[in-house]
C-alpha positions in Angstrom: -24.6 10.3 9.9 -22.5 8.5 6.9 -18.5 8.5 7.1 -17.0 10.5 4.5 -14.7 8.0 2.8 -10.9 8.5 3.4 -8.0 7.9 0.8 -4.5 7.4 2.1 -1.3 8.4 -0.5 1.3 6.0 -0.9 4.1 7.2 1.3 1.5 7.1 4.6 0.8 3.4 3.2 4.1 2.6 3.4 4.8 4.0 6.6 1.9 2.0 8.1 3.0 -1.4 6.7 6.6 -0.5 8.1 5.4 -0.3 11.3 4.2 -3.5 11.1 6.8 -5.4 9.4 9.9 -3.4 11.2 8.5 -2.4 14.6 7.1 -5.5 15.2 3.7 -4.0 15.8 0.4 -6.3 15.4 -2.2 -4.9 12.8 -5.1 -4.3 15.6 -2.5 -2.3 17.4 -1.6 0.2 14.7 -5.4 0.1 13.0 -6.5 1.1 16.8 -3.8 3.5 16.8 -4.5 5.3 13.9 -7.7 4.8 13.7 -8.1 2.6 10.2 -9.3 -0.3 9.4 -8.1 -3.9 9.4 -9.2 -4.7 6.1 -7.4 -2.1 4.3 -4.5 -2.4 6.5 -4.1 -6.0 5.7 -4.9 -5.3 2.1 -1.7 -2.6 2.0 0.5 -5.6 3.8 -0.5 -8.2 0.8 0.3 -5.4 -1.9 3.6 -4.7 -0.6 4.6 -8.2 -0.2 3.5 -9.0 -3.5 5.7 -5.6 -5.0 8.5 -7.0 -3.2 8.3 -10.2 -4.8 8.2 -9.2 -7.9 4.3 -9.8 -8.7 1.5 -7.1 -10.1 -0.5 -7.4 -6.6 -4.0 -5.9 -6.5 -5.1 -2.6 -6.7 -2.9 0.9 -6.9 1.1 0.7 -6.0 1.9 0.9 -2.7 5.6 1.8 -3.2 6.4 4.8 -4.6 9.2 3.3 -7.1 6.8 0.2 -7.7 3.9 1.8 -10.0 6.1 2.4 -13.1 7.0 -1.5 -12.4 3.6 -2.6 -12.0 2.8 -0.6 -15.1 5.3 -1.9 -16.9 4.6 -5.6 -15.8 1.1 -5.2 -16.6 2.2 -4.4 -20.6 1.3 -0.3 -19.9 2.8 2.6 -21.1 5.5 4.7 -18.2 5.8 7.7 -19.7 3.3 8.8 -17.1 5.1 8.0 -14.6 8.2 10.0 -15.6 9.0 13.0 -14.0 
């Protein structure tokens, strides 16, 4: 039987790369955990490092202040992302 495929929002993104970077927790531990997996795990950690240094990164925003700067980065319109 296939998997349905998961998505994860932002904030719970967040919260799982925190646990890494501030808790000190290894990337096995928390996929096993939470059950996720270490490819997207490890793909959240490279976003977030690259939002916090200032670069585009790959894929959506991780943080939740960071899409309206990757937009705006990337040459793109905000006004979306006004609320």
């Amino acid at each position: 039987m296939k998997r349905e495929r998961r998505s994860f929002d932002a904030a719970f993104k967040l919260q799982v790369v925190k646990m890494i970077q501030e808790q000190g927790l290894t990337v096995a531990q928390v996929c096993q955990e939470l059950k996720l997996g270490e490819t997207a795990v490890r793909r959240w950690l490279k976003q977030v490092q690259a939002e916090q240094s200032g670069q585009a990164g790959i894929g959506q925003a991780v943080n939740a202040g960071s899409a309206a700067d990757t937009a705006v980065r990337a040459g793109k319109s905000t006004t979306a992302f006004r609320q």
